[in-house]
PAFIBA-463683 format. One line per field, with one value per residue (C-alpha): residue number from 1; x, y, z; residue in one letter. Coordinates in steps of 0.02 Angstrom, whole numbers. Each point is the difference from the previous one (the first is absolute). Last residue first. Layout:
# PAFIBA-463683
n	[NUM,...] .
xx	[X,...] .
yy	[Y,...] .
zz	[Z,...] .
res	[A,...] .
END
This chain:
# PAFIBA-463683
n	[52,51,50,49,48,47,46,45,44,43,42,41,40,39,38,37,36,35,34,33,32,31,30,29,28,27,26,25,24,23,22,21,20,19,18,17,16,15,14,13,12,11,10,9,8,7,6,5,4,3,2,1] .
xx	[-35,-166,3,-93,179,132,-79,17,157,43,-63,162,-7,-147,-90,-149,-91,-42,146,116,-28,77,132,144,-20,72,-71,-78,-79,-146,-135,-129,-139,-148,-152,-64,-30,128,109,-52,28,180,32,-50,26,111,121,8,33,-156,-82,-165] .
yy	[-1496,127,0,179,34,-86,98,145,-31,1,171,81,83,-96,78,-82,147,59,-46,46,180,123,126,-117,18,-144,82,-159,-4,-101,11,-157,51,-105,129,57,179,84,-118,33,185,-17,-131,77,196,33,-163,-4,-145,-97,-176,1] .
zz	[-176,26,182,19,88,-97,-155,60,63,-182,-47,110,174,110,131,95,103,156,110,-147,85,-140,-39,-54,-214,-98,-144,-74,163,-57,130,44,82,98,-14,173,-75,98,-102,-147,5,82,-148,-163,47,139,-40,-197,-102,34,29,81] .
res	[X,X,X,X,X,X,X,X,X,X,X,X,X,X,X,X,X,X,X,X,X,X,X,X,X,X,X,X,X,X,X,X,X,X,X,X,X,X,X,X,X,X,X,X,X,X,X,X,X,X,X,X] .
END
């Protein structure tokens, strides 16, 4: 799962058992990065489904 928003794409997933990815493009700090990748710009993205 790859989403922008903590509480509803990544939270949700995650309770799931789906691996998340989140996209802090907000560079928001109220989170547990235990429980999720988190990347801050589309090009880490890429980095991190290996894509280069």
């Amino acid at each position: 799962m790859i989403g922008d928003l903590w509480e509803t794409d990544i939270s949700g997933a995650v309770k799931l058992g789906i691996k998340s990815i989140w996209f802090n493009r907000r560079n928001e700090t109220n989170f547990d990065g235990d429980i999720a990748e988190i990347i801050y710009k589309p090009n880490d993205l890429i980095e991190k489904l290996n894509l280069t």
